[in-house]
C-alpha positions in Angstrom: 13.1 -14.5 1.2 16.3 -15.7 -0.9 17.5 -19.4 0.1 19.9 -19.4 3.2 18.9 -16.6 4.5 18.4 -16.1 8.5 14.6 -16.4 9.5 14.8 -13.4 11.4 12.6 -10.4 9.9 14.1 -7.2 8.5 12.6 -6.1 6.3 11.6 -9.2 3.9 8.1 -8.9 5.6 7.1 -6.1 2.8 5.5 -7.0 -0.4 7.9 -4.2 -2.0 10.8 -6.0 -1.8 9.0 -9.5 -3.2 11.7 -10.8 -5.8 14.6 -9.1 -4.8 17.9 -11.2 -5.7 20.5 -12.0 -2.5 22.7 -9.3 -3.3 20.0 -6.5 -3.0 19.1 -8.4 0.5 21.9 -7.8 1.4 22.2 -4.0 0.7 18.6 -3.8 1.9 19.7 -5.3 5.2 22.4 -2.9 6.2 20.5 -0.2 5.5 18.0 -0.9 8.3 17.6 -0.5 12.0 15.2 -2.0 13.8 13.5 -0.1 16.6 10.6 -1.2 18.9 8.0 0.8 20.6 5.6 0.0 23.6 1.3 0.4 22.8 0.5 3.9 23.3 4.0 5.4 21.9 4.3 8.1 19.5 6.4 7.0 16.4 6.8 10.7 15.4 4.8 13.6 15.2 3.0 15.8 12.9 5.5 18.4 11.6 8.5 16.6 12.6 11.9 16.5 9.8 10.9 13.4 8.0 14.8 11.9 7.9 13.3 7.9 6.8 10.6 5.6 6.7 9.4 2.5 8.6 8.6 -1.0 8.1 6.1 -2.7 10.5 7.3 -5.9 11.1 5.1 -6.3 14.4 2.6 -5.0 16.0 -0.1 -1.8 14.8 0.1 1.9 14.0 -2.5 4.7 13.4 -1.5 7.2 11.0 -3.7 10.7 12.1 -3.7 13.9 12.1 -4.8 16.8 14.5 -7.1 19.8 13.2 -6.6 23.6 14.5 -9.7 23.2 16.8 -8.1 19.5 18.1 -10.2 17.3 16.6 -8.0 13.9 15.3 -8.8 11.7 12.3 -7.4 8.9 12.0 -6.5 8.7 8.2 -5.5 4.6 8.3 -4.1 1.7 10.2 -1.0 0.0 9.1 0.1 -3.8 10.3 2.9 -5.7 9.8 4.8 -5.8 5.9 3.1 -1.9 5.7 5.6 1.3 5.1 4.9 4.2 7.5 6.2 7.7 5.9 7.5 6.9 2.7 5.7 9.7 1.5 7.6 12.2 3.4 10.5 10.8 2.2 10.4 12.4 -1.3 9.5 15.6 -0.7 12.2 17.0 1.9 9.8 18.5 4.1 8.1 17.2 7.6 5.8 14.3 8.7 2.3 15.6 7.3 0.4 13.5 10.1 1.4 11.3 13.3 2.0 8.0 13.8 1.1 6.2 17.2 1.1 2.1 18.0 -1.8 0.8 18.9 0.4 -2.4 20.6 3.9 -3.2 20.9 5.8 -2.8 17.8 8.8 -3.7 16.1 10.0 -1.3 13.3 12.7 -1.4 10.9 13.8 2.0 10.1 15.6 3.4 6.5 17.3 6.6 6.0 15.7 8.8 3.2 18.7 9.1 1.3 19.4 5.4 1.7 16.1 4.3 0.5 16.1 6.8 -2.3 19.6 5.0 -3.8 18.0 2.1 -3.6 14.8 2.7 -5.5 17.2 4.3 -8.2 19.2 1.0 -7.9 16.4 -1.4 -8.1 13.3 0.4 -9.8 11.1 -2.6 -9.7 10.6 -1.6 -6.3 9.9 2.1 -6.9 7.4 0.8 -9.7 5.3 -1.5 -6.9 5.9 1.7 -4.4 4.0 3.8 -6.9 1.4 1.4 -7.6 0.9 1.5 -3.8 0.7 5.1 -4.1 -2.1 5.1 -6.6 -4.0 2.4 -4.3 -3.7 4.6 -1.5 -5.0 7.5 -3.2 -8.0 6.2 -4.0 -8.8 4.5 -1.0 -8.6 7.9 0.3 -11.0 9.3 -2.1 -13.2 6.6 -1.2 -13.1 7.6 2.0 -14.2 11.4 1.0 -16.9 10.0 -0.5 -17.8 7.8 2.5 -17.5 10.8 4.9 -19.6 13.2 2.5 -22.3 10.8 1.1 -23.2 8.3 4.4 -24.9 8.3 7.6 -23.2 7.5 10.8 -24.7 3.8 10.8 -23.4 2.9 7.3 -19.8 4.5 8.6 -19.6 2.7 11.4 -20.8 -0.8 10.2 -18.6 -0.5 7.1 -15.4 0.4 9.5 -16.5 -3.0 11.4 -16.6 -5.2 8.8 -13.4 -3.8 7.3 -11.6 -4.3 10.3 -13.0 -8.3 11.1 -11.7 -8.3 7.5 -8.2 -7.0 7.4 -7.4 -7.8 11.2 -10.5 -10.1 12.0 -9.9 -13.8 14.2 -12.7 -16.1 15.0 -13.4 -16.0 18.5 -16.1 -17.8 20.6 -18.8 -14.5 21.1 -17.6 -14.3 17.2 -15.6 -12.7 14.8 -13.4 -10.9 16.6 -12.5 -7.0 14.3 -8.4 -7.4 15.5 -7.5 -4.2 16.8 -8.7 -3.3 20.6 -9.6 0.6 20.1 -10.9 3.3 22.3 -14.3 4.6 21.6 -12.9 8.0 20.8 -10.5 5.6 17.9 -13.0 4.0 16.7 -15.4 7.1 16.0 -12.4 9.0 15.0 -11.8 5.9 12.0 -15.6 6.8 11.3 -15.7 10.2 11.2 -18.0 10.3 13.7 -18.2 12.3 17.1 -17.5 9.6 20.6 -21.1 9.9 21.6 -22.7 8.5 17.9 -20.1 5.6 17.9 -21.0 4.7 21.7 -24.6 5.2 20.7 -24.3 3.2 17.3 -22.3 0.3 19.1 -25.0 -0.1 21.8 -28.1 0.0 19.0 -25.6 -2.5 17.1 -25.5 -4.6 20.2 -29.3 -4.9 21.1 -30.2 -5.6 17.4 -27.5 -9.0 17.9 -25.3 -7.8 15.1 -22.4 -7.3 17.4 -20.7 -8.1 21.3 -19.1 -6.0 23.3 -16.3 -7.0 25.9 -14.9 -3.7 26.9 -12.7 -2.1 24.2 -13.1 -5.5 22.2 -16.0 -5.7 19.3 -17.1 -9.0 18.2 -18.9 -9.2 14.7 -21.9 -11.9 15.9 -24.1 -11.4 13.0 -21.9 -10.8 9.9 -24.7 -10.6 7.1 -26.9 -8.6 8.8 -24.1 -6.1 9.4 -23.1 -6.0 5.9 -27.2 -5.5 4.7 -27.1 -1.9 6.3 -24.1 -0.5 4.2 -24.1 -0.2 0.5 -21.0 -0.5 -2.3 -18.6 1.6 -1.9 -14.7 0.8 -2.2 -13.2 2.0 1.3 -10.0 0.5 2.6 -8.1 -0.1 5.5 -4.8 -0.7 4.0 -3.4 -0.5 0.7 -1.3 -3.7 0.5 -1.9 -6.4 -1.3 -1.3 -8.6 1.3 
């Protein structure tokens, strides 16, 4: 954040705009809104007129979309300093998935057309927004690699140990993963059906690798955890952060 400059986030949170001199602060900051959503709230919806794109600047949202029959997959979780439909943004059309908070949230919001000018203003940003891009993309394909290539087990203990590591606090039953999801979330992160992940958790719990305190997982045995999946580079998030 430039020198002087009121402590208050919006916007600076995002490694994208790392670097940026006062006067582009300053046209970043009037482009923005901030907004704030409850846990539980849809952000906007699959389909929807994409007219901007988000900043987290508190809270969690899950990014997912809904199949003809209704099945949902959750394609990632974002946290705070994340951009939430920046894709949409360059292509005119709608949202291609939905966006739903997983706690309360504060968002700072930016107009397409705004954030367009600005990336033509300032294209050090639209250079580290593409190299974001490319990230994403393959943590993606790493994901269709997961989905097609492992058991449920391997899916499931990977998705742990990713969380405790992107979101993960110590706790006293033990590494807290961060994020309090459902059962049906957590399977649906997975790719897995409700029953396999409930089924998986409890195996996970008798064996000592894990605690459960309702929707709350606890890593208690890390290594062990980590000894029943094998390389492969999935992510969480695509920031650098």
């Amino acid at each position: 954040m430039p020198q002087g400059k009121s402590a208050v986030c919006r916007g600076e949170c995002s490694w994208l705009f790392a670097g940026l001199g006062v006067a582009a602060w300053e046209e970043l900051h009037r482009m923005i809104c901030s907004v704030r959503f409850a846990r539980a709230e849809i952000i906007f919806q699959e389909g929807e007129p994409a007219f901007g794109l988000y900043i987290i600047c508190t809270g969690k949202v899950k990014l997912a979309k809904r199949s003809p029959e209704g099945k949902i997959q959750i394609m990632k979780l974002l946290g705070p300093g994340e951009i939430l439909g920046e894709k949409s943004s360059f292509d005119h059309e709608v949202y291609s998935a939905y966006a739903k908070t997983l706690e309360d949230t504060k968002l700072h919001f930016i107009e397409r057309a705004d954030f367009i000018d600005f990336l033509t203003q300032h294209p050090e940003v639209a250079l580290k927004l593409l190299d974001k891009l490319s990230r994403e993309l393959k943590a993606f394909q790493g994901k269709l690699m997961e989905t097609a290539y492992q058991n449920s087990t391997l899916r499931l203990a990977r998705m742990l140990l990713l969380m405790a590591k992107t979101y993960g606090e110590p706790a006293p039953l033990g590494i807290y993963v961060g994020l309090e999801l459902s059962r049906a979330e957590l399977a649906e992160m997975a790719s897995i059906s409700t029953e396999t992940a409930i089924r998986t958790l409890s195996q996970f719990k008798d064996q000592g690798l894990i605690e459960l305190e309702g929707h709350k997982i606890y890593i208690h045995n890390r290594e062990k955890l980590a000894s029943l999946t094998e390389p492969l580079r999935v992510t969480l998030r695509e920031n650098l952060l």
